[in-house]
N, C-alpha and C positions, 0 to 999 in steps of 0.2 A: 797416725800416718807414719809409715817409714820403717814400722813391725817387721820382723822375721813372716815372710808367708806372702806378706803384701807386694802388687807394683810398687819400684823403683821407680822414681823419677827422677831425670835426668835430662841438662840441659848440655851440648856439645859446643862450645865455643872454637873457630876455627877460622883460618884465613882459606878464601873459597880457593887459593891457590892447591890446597889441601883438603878439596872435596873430594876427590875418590874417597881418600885413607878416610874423611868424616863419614862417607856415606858407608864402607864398609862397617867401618863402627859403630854405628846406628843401627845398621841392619843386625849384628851380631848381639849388641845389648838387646832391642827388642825381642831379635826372637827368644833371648834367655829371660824375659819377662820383664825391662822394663821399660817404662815410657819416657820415650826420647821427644826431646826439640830441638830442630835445626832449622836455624834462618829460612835453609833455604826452601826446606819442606811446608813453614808454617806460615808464615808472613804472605798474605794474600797480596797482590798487587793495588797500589793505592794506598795500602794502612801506613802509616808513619812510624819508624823503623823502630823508635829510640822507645816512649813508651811501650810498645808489643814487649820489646827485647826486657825490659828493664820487668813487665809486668812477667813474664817466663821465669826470669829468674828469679824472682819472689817467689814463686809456685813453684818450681824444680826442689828436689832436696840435697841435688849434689849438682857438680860441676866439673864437667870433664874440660879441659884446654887441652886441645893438640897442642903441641910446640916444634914448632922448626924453623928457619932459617928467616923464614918470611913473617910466620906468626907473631915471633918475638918484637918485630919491629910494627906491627900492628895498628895504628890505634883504635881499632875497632874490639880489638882484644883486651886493649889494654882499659879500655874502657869497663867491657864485659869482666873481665877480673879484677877492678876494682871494686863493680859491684859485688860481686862474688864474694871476695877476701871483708870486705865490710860485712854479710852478711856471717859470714864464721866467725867475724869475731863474736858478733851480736848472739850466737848462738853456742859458744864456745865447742862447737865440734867440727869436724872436717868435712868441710864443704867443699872446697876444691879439691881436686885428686888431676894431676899432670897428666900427659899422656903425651911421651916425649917420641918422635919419630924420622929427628937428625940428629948429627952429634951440635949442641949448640951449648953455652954456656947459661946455664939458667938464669932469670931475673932475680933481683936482691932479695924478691919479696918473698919467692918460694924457695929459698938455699933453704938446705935443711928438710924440705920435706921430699919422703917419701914418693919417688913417680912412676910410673907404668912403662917399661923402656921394650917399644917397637919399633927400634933401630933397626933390628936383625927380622925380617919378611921370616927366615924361618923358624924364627921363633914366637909369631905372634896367637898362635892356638893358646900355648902356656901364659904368655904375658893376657890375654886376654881373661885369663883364668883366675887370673890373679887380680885384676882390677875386678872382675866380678864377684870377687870375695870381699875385696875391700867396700864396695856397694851393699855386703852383705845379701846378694843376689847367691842363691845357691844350683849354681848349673848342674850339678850331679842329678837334681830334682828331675829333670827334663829325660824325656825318654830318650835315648841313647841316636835315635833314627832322626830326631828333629835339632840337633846341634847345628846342623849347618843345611842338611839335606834330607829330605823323607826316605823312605824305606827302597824308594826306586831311583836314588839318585837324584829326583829334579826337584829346584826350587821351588819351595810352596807358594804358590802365588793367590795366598789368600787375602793376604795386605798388601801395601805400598812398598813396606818398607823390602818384600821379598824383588822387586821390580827393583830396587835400587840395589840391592844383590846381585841383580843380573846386569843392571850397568856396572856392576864392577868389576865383574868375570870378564867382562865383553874385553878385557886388557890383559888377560891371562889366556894366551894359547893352548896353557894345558887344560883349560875347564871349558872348551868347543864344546866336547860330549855332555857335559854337565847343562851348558844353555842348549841346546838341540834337544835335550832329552824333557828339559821344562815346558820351549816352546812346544813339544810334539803332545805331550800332555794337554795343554789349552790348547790348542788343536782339537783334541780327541771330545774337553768340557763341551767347544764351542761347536762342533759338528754335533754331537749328541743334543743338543738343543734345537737345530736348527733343523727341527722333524715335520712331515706333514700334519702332525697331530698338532703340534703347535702354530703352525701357518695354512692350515687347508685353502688348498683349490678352490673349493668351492663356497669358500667364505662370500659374502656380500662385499659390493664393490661399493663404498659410502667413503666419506672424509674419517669418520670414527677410526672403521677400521685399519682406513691407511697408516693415519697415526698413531695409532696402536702399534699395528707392524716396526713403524720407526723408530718407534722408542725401545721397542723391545730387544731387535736388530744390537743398535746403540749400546744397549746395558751388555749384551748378550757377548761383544766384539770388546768391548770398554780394556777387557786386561790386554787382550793382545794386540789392540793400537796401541798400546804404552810398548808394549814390546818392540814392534816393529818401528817405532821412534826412538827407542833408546838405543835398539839394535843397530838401523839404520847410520843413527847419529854420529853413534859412537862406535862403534864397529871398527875394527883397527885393521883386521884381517880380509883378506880374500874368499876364504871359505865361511866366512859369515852371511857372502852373497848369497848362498846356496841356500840355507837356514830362510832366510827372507823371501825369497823367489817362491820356495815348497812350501812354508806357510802361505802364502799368496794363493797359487796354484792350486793348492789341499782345500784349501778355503772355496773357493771360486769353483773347483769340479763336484764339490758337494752340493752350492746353491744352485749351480745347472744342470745338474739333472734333470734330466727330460725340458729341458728350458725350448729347445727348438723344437720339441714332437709332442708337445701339451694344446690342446684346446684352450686351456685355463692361462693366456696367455699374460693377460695383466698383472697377476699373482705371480708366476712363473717367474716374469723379469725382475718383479721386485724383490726377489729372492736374492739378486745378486748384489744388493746394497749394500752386507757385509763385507763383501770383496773391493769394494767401491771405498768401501771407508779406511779398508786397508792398503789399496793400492795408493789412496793420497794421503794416509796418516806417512807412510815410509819413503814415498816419492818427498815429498814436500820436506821430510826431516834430511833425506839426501840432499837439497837445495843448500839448507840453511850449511849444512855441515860443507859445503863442496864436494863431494862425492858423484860426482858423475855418471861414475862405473856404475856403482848403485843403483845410481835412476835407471840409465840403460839396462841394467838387470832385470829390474821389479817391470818395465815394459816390454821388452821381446825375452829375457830369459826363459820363460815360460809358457806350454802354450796351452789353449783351453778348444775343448769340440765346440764346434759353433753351427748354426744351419749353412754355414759356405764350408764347412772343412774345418782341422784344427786350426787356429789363427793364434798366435800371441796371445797372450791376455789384453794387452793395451789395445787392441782389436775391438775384443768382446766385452771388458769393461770399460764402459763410461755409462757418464747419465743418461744420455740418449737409450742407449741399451736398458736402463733401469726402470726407468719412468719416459716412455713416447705417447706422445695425442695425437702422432701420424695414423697407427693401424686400428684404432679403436673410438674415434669422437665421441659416438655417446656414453661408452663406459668411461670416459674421461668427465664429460662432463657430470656424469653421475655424482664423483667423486670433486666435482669443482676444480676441472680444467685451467682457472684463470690462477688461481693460490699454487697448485701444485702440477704447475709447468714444468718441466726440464730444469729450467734457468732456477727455479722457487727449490728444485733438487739440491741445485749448485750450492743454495743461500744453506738449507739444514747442514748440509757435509761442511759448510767454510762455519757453521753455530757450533757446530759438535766438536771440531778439533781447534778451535782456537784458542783454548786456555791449555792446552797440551802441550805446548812446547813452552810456557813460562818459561823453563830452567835455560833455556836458550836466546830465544827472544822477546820484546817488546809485543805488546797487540798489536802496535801500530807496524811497525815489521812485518806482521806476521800475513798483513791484507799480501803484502807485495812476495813474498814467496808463494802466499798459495796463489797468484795471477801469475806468477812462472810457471809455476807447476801445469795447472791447468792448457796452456798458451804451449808448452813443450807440446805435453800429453797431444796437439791439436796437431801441433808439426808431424808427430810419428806418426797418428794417427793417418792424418791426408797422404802421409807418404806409401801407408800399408794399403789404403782404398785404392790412390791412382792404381799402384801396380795390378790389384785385382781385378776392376773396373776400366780403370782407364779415365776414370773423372776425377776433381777435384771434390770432396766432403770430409771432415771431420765435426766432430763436435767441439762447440765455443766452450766461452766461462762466462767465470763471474767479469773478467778482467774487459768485457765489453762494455758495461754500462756503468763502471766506476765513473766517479767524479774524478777526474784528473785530468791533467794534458796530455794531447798525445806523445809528448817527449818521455814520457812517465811510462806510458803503459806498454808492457811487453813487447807487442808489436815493433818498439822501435825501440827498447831497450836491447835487446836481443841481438842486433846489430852491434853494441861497444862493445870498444876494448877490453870492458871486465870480465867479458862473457865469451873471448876467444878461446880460453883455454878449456875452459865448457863444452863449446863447438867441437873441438879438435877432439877430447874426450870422447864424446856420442859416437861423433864418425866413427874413431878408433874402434867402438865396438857396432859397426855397421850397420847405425843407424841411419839413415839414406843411404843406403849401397854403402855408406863409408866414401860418399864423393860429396866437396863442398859443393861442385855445379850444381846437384841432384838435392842439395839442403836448400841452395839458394832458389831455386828453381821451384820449389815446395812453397818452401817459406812466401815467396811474391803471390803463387796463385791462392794460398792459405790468407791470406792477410788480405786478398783482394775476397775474399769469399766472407771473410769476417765482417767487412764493410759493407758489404751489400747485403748479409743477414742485419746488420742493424740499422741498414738506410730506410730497406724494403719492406721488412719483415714481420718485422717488433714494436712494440710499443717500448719506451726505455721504463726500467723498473722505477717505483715512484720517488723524488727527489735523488734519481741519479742522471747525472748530465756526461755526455763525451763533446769534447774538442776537439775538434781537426783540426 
């Protein structure tokens, strides 16, 4: 292990204060061939931190430590490079290699040694060059097109680690063109897949199939949910809205084609659960992050053909639209109406994205943004039908038949203090008219329509209870 020719392995010690610069680094050794560990990539939720960590670095052959300001004072580090520094002695070669990226005074232990100085941003191509020699990783090896970018500019988004590539950009104004150019690429993978040859019309309408569809969907959308969460999250700029909105949109006018003038209607709608999984992988990472604008973006920035006229996306996507047992009963119950209800919709989208924001939140967090999410989605929603109609409808969530108090659940969180600046946000981009009367006035008939779908309606899903 450890030959000329072979993966590198390499373990990246860091204070998460210094996650960009880690995540860059990671992505740049990997792609020059070798195998990185970083906390935060690897440590599954639940495993116990010390052993993982301690068992990594036994298996790593080298040791990279960022060092800065924050790093040095550590003890998470300082820990990680005592095992380290123990292990080079035991091995008498250099295991640890610095990788300095403030001006800071080094520790006692590494004075003397040789470090990697990525002080100067403009000089981190060269400095990178050079710790990669010192790994005895030889980048010259590498075809000249895959150093940073493929032959058309965009990130390969073959692996993870190129996604953490593109969260790093997302902080660099000059590299828009560079993410735009990756996302329109997956765009192009995930539209090329999504053919009637692979989802025919006239497939049988069975639970099999459904779930087949689902999971395929799922894999099919899997890289550019991560996109549209990292994008969303972290997204620093204005004209990254735009990026999100037209994958959105791109996405969503491909799966509807012919969605309103098909015979094959059951098929037809379920087409659009791609767009569905992207409309609340990036709404929901907008939540978490604050981002407002965003949500309002990814809901009327956009609009989609629908059988009433163009309409917004937020309109045309929801579950209802994806999966209804209104215009079809017996093809529904073919497929077992009772399992894959609307609401049983809501349950796979809240299955499928809930370990996707790890790097951000808690699971247990994560129940309560996506019941905001959903619970907005419902506000816009009721607000875009009144106007066309003239009635009250949107579509629920999950956030109906949670177990929780009413104090808890959207309905009446929505109302505090913490959610003013939220409010004022939406309006701002003229969501109800952009008038608080016309939210407030939304809001009371939505919430009274939510009660009466679970008083009247419904059975509650099984061991879930609401309080009033």
């Amino acid at each position: 292990m450890g030959s000329e020719g072979e993966f590198k392995s390499v373990f990246i010690s860091y204070s998460h204060v210094d996650k960009d610069f880690a995540r860059q680094l990671a992505a740049d050794l990997a792609k020059a061939g070798c195998r990185v560990w970083r906390d935060e990539g690897e440590i599954d939720i639940g495993e116990r931190l010390m052993p993982k960590i301690r068992a990594a670095l036994d298996e790593m052959e080298s040791v990279v430590v960022v060092l800065s300001k924050t790093s040095v004072n550590s003890e998470w580090v300082k820990v990680e490079l005592d095992i380290a520094m123990n292990k080079e002695l035991k091995k008498r070669s250099v295991v640890v290699l610095p990788a300095v990226i403030e001006d800071i005074e080094l520790p006692s232990f590494l004075e003397g040694k040789l470090y990697a100085d990525f002080k100067d941003p403009q000089t981190y191509e060269a400095t990178l060059s050079k710790l990669l020699r010192a790994l005895k990783v030889q980048r010259s090896n590498l075809p000249e097109t895959t150093k940073d970018f493929n032959a058309e500019g965009t990130i390969r988004q073959d692996d993870r680690d190129s996604l953490l590539k593109i969260e790093y950009n997302l902080n660099d104004p000059n590299r828009i063109h560079l993410i735009r150019n990756s996302v329109n690429e997956e765009i192009r993978k995930v539209r090329s897949e999504l053919t009637d040859d692979n989802f025919p019309l006239k497939a049988a309408y069975n639970k099999q199939e459904l779930a087949r569809r689902m999971a395929a969907y799922e894999e099919i959308t899997s890289t550019l949910v991560k996109m549209l969460i990292a994008g969303c999250h972290d997204g620093k700029l204005p004209d990254y809205n735009r990026i999100w909105v037209k994958t959105l949109q791109d996405v969503a006018e491909h799966c509807a084609k012919g969605h309103f003038n098909s015979d094959e209607k059951i098929w037809n709608d379920f087409r659009l659960y791609p767009a569905l999984l992207l409309l609340y992988a990036g709404g929901i990472a907008s939540i978490i992050a604050g981002k407002w604008g965003t949500l309002a973006e990814l809901f009327v920035g956009g609009n989609l053909r629908s059988e009433e006229g163009t309409v917004p996306i937020v309109y045309a996507v929801h579950a209802w639209n994806v999966i209804n047992i209104d215009y079809s009963e017996f093809v529904m119950k073919e497929i077992e109406a009772e399992e894959y209800h609307t609401r049983r919709l809501n349950i796979k989208v809240f299955q499928f994205l809930s370990s996707k924001y790890d790097n951000y939140i808690s699971s247990h967090e994560f129940e309560s943004f996506f019941d905001m999410f959903e619970y907005i989605l419902g506000l816009v929603h009721a607000d875009l039908y009144q106007k066309k109609s003239g009635q009250i409808w949107a579509p629920t969530g999950l956030f109906v038949r949670r177990r929780h108090e009413y104090s808890q659940s959207p309905l009446f969180r929505f109302e505090e203090n913490e959610y003013e600046s939220a409010r004022e946000e939406l309006l701002r981009r003229k969501l109800w008219s952009g008038s608080i009367q016309r939210f407030q006035d939304i809001k009371l008939k939505y919430d009274d329509f939510v009660k009466k779908i679970r008083k009247d309606n419904y059975i509650l899903l099984p061991n879930w209870e609401w309080s009033d």
